[in-house]
mmCIF file of the N, C-alpha and C atoms, coordinates in Angstrom:
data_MODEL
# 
_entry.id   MODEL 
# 
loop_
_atom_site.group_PDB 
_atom_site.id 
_atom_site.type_symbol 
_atom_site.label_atom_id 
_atom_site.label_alt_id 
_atom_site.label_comp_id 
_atom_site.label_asym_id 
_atom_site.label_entity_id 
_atom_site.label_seq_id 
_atom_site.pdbx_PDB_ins_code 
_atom_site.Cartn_x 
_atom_site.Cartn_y 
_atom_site.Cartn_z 
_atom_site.occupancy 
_atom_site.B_iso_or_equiv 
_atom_site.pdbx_formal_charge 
_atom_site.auth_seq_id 
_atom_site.auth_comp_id 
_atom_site.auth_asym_id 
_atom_site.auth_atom_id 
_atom_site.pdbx_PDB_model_num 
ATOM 1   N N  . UNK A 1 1  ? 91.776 149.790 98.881  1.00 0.00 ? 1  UNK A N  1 
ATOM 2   C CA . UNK A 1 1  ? 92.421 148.713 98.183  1.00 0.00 ? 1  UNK A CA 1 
ATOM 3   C C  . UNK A 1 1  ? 92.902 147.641 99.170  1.00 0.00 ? 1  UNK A C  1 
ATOM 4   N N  . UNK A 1 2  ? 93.351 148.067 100.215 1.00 0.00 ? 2  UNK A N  1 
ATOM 5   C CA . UNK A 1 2  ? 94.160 147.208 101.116 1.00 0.00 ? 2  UNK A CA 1 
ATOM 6   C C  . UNK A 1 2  ? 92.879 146.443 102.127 1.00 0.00 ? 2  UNK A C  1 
ATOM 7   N N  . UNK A 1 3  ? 91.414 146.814 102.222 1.00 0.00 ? 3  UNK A N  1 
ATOM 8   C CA . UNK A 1 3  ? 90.344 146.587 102.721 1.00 0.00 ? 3  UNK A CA 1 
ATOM 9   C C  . UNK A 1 3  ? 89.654 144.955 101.798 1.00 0.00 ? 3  UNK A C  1 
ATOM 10  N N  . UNK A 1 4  ? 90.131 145.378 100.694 1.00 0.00 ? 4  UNK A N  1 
ATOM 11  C CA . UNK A 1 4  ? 89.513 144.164 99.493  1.00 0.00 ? 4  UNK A CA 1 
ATOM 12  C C  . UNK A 1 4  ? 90.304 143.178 99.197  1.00 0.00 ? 4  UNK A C  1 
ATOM 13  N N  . UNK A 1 5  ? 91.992 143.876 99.323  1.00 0.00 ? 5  UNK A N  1 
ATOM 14  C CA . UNK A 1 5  ? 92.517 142.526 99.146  1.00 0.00 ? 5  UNK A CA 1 
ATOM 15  C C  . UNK A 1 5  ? 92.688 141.568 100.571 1.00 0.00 ? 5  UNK A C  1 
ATOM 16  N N  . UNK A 1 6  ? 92.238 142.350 101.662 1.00 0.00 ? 6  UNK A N  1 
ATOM 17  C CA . UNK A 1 6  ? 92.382 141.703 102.827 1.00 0.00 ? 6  UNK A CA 1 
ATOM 18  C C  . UNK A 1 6  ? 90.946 140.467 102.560 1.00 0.00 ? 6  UNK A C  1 
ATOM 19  N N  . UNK A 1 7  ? 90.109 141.068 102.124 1.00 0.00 ? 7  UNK A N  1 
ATOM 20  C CA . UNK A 1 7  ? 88.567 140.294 102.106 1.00 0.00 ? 7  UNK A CA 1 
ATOM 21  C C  . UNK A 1 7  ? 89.057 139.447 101.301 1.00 0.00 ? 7  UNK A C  1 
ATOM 22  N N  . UNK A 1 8  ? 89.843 139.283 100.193 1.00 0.00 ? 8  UNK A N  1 
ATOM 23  C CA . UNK A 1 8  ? 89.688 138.569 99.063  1.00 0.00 ? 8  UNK A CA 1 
ATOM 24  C C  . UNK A 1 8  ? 90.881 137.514 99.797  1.00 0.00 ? 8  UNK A C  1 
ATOM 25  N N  . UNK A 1 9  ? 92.110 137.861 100.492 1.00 0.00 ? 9  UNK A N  1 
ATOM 26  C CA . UNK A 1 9  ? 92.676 136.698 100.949 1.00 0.00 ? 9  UNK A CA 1 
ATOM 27  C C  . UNK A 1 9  ? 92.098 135.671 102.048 1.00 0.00 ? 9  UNK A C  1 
ATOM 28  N N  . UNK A 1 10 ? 91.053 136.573 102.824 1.00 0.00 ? 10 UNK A N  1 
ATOM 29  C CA . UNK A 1 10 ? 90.662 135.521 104.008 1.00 0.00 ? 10 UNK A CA 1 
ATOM 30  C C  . UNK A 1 10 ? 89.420 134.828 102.852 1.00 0.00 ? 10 UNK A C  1 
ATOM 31  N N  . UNK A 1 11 ? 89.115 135.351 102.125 1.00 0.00 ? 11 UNK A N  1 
ATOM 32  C CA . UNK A 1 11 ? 87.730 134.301 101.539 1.00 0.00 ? 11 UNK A CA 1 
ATOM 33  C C  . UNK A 1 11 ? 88.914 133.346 100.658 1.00 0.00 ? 11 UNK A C  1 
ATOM 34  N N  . UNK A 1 12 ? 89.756 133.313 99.867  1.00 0.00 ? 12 UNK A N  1 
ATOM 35  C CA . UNK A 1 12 ? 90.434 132.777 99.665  1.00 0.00 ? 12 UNK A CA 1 
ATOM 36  C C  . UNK A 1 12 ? 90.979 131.710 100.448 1.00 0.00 ? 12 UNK A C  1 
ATOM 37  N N  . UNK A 1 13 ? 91.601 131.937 101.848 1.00 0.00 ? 13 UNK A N  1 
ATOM 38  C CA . UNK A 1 13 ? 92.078 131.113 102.918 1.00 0.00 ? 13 UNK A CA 1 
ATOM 39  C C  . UNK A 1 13 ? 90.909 129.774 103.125 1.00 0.00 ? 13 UNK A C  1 
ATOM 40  N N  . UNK A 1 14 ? 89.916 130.407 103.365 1.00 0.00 ? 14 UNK A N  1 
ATOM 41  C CA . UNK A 1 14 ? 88.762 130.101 103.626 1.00 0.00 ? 14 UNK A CA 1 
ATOM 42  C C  . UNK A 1 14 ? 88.502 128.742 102.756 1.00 0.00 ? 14 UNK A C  1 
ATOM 43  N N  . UNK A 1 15 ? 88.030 129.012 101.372 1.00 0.00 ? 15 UNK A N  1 
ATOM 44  C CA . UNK A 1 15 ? 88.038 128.196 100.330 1.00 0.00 ? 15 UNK A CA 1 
ATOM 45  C C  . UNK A 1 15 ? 88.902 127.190 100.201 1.00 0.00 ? 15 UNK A C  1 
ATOM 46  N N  . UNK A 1 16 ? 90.085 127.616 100.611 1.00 0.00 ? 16 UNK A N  1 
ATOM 47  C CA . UNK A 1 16 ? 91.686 126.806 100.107 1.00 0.00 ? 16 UNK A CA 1 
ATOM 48  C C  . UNK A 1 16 ? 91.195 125.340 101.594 1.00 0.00 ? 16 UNK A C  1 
ATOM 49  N N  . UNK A 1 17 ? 90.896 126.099 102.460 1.00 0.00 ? 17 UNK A N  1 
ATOM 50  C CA . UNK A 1 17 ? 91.227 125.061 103.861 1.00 0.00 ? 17 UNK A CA 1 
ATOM 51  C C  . UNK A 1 17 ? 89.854 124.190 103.876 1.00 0.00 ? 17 UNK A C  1 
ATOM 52  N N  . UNK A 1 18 ? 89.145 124.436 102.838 1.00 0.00 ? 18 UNK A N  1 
ATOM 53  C CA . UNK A 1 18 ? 87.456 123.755 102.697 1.00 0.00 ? 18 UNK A CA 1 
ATOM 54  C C  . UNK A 1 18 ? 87.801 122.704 102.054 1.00 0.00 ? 18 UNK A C  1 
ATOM 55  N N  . UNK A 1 19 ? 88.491 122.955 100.500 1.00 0.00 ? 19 UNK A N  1 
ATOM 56  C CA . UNK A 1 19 ? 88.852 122.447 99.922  1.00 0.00 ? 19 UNK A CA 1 
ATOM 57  C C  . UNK A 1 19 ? 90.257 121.089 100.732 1.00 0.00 ? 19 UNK A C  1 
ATOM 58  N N  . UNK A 1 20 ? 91.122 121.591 101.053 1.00 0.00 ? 20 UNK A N  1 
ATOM 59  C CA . UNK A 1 20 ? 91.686 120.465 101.296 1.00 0.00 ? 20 UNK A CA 1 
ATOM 60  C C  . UNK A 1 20 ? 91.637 119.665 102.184 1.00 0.00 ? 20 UNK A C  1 
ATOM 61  N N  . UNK A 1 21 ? 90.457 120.126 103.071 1.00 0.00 ? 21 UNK A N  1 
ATOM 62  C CA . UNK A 1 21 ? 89.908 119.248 104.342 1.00 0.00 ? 21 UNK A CA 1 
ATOM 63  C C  . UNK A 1 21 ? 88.989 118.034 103.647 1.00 0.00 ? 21 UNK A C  1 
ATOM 64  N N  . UNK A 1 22 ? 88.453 118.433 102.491 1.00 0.00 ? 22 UNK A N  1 
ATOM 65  C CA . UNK A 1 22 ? 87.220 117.908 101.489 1.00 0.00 ? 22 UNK A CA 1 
ATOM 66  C C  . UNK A 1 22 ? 88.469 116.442 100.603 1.00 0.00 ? 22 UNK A C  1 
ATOM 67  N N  . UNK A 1 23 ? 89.559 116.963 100.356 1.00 0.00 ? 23 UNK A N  1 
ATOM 68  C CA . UNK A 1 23 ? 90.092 116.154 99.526  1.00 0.00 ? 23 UNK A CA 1 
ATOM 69  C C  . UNK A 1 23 ? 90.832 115.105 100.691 1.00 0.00 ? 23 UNK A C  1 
ATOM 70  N N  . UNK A 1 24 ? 91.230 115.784 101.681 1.00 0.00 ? 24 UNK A N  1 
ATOM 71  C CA . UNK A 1 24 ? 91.685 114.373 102.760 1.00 0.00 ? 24 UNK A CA 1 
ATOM 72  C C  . UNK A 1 24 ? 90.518 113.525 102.861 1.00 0.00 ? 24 UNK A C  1 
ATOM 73  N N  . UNK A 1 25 ? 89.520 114.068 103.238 1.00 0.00 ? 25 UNK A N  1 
ATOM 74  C CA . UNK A 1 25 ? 88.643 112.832 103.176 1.00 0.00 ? 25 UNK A CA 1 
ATOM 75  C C  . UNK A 1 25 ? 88.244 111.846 102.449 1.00 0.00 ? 25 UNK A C  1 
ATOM 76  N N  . UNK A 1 26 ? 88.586 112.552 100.926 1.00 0.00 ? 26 UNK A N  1 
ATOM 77  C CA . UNK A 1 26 ? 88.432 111.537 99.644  1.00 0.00 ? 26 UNK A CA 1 
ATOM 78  C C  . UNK A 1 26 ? 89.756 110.579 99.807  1.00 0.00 ? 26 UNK A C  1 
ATOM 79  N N  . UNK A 1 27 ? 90.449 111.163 99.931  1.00 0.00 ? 27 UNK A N  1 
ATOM 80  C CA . UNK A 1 27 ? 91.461 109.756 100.023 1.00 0.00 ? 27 UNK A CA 1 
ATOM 81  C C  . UNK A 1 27 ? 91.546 109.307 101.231 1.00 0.00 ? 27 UNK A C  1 
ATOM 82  N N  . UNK A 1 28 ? 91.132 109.506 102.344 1.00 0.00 ? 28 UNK A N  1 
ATOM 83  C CA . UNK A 1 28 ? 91.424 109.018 102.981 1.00 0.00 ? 28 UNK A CA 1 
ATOM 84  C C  . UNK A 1 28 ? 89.931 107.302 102.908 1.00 0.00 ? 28 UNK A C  1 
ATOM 85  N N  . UNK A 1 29 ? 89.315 107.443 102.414 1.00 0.00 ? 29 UNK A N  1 
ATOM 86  C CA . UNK A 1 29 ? 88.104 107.070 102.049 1.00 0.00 ? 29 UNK A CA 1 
ATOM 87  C C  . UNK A 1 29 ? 89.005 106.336 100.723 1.00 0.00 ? 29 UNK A C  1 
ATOM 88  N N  . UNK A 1 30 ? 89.013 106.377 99.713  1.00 0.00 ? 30 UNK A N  1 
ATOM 89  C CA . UNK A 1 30 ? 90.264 105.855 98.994  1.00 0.00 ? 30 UNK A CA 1 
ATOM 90  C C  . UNK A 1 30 ? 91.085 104.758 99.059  1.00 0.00 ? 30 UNK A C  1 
ATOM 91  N N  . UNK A 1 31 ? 91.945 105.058 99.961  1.00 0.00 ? 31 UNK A N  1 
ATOM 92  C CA . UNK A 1 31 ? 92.868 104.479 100.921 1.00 0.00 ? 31 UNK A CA 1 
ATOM 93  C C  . UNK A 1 31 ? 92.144 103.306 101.247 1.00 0.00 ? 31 UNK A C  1 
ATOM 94  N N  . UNK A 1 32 ? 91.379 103.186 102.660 1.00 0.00 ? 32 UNK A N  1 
ATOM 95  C CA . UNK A 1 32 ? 90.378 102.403 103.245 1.00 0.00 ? 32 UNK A CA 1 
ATOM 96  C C  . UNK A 1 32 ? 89.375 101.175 102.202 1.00 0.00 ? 32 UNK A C  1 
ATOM 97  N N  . UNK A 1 33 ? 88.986 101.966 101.113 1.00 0.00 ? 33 UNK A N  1 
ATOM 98  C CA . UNK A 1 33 ? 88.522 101.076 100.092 1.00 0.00 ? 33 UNK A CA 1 
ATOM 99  C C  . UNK A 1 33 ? 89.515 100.273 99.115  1.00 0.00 ? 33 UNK A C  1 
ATOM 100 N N  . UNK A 1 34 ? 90.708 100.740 99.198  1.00 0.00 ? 34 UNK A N  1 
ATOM 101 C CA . UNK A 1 34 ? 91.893 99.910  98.489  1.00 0.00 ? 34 UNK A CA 1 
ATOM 102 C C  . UNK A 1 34 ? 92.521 99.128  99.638  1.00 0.00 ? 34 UNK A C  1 
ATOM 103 N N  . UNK A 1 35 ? 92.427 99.587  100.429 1.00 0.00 ? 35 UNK A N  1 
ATOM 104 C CA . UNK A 1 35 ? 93.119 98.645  101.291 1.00 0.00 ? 35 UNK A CA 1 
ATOM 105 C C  . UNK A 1 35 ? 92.314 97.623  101.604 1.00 0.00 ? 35 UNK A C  1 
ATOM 106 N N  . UNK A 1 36 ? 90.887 97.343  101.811 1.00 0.00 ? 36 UNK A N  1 
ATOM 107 C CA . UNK A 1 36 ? 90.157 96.370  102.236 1.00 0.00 ? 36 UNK A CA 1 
ATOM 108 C C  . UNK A 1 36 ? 90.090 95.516  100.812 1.00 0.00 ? 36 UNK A C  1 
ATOM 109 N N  . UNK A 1 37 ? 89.978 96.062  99.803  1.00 0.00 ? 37 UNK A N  1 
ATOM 110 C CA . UNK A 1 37 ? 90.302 95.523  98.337  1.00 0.00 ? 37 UNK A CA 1 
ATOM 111 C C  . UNK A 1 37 ? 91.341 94.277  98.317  1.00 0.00 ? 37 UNK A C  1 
ATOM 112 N N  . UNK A 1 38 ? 92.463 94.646  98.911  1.00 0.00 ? 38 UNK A N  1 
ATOM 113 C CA . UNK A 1 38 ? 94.115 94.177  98.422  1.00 0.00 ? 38 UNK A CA 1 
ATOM 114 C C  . UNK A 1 38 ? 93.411 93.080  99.909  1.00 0.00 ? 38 UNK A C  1 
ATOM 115 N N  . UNK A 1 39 ? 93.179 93.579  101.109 1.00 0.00 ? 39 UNK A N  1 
ATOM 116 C CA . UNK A 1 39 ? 93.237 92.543  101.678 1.00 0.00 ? 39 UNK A CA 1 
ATOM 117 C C  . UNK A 1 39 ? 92.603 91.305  101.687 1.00 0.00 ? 39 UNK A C  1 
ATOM 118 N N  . UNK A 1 40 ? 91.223 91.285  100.869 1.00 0.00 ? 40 UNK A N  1 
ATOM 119 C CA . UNK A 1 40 ? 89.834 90.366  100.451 1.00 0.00 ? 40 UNK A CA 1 
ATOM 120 C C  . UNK A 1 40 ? 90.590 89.309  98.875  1.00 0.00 ? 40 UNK A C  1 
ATOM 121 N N  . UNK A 1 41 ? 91.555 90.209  98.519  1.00 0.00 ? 41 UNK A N  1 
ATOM 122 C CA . UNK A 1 41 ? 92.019 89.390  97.834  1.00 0.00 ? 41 UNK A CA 1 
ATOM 123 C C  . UNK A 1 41 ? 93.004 88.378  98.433  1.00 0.00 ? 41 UNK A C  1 
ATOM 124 N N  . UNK A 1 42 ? 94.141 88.513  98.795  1.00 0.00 ? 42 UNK A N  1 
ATOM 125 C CA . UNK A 1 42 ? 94.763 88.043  99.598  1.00 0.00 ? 42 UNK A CA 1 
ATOM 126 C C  . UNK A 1 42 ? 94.201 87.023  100.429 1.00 0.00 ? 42 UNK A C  1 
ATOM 127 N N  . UNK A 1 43 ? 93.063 87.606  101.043 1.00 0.00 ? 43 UNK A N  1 
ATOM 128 C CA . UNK A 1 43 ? 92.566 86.530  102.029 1.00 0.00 ? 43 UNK A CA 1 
ATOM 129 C C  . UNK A 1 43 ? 91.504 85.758  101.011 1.00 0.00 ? 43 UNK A C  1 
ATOM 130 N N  . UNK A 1 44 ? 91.531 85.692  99.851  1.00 0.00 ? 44 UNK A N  1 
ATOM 131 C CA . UNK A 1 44 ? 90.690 85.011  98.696  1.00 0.00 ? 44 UNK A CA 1 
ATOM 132 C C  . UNK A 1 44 ? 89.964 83.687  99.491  1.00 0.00 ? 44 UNK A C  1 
ATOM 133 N N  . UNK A 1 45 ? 91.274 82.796  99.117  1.00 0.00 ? 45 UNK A N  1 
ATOM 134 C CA . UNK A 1 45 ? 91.189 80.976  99.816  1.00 0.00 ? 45 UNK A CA 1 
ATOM 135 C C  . UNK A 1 45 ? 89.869 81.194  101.041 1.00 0.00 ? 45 UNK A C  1 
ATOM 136 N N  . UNK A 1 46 ? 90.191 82.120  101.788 1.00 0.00 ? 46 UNK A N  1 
ATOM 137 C CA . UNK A 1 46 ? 89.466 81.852  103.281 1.00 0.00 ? 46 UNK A CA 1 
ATOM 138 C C  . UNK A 1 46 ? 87.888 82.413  103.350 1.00 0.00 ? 46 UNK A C  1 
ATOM 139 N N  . UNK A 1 47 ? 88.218 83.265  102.181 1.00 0.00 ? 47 UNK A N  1 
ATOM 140 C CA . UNK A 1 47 ? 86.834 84.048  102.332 1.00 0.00 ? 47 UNK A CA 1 
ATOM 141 C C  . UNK A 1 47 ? 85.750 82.705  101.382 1.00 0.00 ? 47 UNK A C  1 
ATOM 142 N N  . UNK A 1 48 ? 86.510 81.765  100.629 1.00 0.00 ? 48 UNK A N  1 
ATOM 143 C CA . UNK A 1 48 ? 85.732 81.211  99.693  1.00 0.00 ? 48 UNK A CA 1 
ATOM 144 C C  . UNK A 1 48 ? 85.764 80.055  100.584 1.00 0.00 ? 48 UNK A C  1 
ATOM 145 N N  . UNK A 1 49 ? 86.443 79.643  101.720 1.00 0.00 ? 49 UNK A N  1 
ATOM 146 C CA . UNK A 1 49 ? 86.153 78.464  101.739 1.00 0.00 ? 49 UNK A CA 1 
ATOM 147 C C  . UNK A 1 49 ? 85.159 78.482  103.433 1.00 0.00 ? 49 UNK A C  1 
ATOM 148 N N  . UNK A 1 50 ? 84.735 79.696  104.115 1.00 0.00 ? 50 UNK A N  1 
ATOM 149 C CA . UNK A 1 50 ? 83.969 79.940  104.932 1.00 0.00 ? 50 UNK A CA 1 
ATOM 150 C C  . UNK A 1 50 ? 82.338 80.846  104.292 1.00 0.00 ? 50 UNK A C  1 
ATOM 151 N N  . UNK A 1 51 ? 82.566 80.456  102.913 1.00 0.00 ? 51 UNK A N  1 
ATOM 152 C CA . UNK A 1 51 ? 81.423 80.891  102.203 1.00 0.00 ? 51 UNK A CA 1 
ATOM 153 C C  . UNK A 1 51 ? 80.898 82.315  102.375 1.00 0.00 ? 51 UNK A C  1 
ATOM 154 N N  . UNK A 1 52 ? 82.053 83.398  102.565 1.00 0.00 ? 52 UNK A N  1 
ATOM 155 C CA . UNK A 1 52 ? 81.436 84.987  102.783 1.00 0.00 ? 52 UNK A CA 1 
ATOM 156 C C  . UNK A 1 52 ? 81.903 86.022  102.126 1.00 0.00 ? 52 UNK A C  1 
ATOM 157 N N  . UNK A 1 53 ? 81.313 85.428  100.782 1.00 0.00 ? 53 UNK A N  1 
ATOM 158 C CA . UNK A 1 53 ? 81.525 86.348  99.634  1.00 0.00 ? 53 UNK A CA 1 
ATOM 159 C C  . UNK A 1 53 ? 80.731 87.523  99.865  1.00 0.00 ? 53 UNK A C  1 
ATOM 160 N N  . UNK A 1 54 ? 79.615 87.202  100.052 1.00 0.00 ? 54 UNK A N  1 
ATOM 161 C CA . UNK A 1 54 ? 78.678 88.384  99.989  1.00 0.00 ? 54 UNK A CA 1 
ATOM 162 C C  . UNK A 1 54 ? 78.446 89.445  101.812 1.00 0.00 ? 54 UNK A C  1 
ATOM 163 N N  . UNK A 1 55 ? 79.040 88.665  102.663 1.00 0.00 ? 55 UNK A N  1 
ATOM 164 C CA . UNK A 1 55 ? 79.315 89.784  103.708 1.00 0.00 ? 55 UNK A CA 1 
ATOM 165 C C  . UNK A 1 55 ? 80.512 90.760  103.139 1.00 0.00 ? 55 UNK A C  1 
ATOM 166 N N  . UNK A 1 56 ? 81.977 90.204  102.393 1.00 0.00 ? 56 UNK A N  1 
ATOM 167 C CA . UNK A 1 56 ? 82.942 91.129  101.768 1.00 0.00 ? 56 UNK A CA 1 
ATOM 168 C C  . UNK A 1 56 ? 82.148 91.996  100.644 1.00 0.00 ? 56 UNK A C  1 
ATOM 169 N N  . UNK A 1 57 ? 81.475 91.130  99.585  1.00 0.00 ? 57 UNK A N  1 
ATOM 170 C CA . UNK A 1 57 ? 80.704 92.125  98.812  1.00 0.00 ? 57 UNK A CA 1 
ATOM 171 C C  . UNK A 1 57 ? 80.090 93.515  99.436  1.00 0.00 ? 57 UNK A C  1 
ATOM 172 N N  . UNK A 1 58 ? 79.214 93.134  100.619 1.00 0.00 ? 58 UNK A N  1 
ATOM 173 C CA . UNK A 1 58 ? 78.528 93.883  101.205 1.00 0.00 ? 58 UNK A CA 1 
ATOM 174 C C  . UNK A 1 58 ? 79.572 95.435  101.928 1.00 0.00 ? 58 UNK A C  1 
ATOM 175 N N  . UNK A 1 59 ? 80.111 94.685  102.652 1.00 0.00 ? 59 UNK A N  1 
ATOM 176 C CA . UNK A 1 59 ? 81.804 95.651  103.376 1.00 0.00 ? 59 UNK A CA 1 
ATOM 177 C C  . UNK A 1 59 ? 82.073 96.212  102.180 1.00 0.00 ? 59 UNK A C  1 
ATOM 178 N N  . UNK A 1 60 ? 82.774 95.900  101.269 1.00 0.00 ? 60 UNK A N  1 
ATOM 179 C CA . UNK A 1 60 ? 83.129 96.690  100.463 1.00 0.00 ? 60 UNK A CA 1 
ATOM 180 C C  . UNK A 1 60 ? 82.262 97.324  99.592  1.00 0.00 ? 60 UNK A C  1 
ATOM 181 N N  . UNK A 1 61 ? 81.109 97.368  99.614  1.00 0.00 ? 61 UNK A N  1 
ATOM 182 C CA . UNK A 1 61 ? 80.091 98.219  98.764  1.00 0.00 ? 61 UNK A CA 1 
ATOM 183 C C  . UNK A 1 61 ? 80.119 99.298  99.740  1.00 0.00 ? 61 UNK A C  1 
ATOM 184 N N  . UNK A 1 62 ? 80.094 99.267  101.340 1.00 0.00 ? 62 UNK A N  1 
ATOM 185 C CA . UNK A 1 62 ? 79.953 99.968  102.100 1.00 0.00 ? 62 UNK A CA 1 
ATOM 186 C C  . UNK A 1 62 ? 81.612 101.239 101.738 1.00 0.00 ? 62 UNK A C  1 
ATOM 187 N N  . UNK A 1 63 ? 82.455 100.483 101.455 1.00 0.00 ? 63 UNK A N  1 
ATOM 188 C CA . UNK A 1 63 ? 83.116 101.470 100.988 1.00 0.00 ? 63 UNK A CA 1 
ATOM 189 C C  . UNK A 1 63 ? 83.101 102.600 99.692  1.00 0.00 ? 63 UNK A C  1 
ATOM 190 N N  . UNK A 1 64 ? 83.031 101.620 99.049  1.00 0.00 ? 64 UNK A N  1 
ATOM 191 C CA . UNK A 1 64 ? 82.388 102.601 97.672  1.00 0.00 ? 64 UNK A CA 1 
ATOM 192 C C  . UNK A 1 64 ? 81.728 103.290 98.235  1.00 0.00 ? 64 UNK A C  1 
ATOM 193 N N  . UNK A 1 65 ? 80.401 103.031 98.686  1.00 0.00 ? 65 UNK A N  1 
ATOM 194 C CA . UNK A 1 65 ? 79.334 103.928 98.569  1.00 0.00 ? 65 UNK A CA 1 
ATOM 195 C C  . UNK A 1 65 ? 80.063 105.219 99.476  1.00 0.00 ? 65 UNK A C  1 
ATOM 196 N N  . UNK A 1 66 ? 80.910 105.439 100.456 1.00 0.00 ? 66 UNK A N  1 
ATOM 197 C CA . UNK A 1 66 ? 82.072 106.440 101.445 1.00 0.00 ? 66 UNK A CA 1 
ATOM 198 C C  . UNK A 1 66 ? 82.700 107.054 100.792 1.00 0.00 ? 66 UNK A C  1 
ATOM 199 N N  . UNK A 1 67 ? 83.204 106.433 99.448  1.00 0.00 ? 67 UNK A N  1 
ATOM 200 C CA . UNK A 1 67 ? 84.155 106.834 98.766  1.00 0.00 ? 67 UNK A CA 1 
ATOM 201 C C  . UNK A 1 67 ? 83.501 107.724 97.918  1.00 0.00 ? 67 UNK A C  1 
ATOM 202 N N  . UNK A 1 68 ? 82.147 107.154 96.954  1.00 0.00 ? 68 UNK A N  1 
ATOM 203 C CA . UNK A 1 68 ? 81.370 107.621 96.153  1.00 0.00 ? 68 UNK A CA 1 
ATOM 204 C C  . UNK A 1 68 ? 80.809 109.285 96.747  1.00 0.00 ? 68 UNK A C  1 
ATOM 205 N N  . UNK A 1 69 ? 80.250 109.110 98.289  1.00 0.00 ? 69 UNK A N  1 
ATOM 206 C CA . UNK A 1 69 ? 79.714 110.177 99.290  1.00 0.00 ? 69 UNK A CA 1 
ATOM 207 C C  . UNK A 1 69 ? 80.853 111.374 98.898  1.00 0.00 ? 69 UNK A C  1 
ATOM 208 N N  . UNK A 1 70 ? 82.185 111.108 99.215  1.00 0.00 ? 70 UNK A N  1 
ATOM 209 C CA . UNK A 1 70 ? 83.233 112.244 99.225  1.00 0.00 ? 70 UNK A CA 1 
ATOM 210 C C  . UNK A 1 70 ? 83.752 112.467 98.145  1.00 0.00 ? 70 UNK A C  1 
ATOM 211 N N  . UNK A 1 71 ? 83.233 112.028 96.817  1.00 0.00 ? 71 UNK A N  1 
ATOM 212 C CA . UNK A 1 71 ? 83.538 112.570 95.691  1.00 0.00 ? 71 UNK A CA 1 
ATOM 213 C C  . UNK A 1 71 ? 82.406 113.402 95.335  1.00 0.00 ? 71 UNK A C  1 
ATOM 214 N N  . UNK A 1 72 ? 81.178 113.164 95.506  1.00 0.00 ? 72 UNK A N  1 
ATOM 215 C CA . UNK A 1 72 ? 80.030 113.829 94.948  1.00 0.00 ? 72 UNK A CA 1 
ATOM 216 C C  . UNK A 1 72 ? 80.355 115.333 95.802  1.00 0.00 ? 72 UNK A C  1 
ATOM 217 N N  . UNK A 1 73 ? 80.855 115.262 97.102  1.00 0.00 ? 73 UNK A N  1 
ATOM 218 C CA . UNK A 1 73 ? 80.965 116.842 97.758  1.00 0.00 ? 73 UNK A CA 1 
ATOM 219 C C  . UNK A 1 73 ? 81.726 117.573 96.989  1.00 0.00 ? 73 UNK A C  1 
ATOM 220 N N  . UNK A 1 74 ? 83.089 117.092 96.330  1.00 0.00 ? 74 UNK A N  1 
ATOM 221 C CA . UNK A 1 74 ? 84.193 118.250 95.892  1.00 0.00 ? 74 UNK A CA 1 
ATOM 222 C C  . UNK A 1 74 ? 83.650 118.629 94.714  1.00 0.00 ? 74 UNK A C  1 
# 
């Protein structure tokens, strides 16, 4: 008995530390895509008046698609 529940806590441990290594990355990925969000707005005026909508489009698709990557794992 004491052989199985030992197996069953380290596969447990195991799982638990997969798992929340898996979910830092989603937010941390998250994070990074909201934050470049809030700042493209903010910097609205400048991005429209040096005409680089579509390099920010581009950057921030690059996030999604990071963000999108670490949701499809969990």
């Amino acid at each position: 008995m004491l052989f199985t529940l030992g197996i069953y806590t380290l596969f447990t441990k195991q799982i638990s530390n997969a798992r929340r290594k898996e979910m830092f990355n989603k937010k941390e990925a998250e994070k990074k895509s909201e934050f470049y969000l809030n700042e493209s707005m903010m910097n609205y005026e400048t991005v429209k008046q040096f005409n680089n909508e579509d390099l920010e489009k581009n950057r921030y698709r690059g996030h999604l698609d990071e963000l999108h990557n670490c949701a499809m794992t969990v």
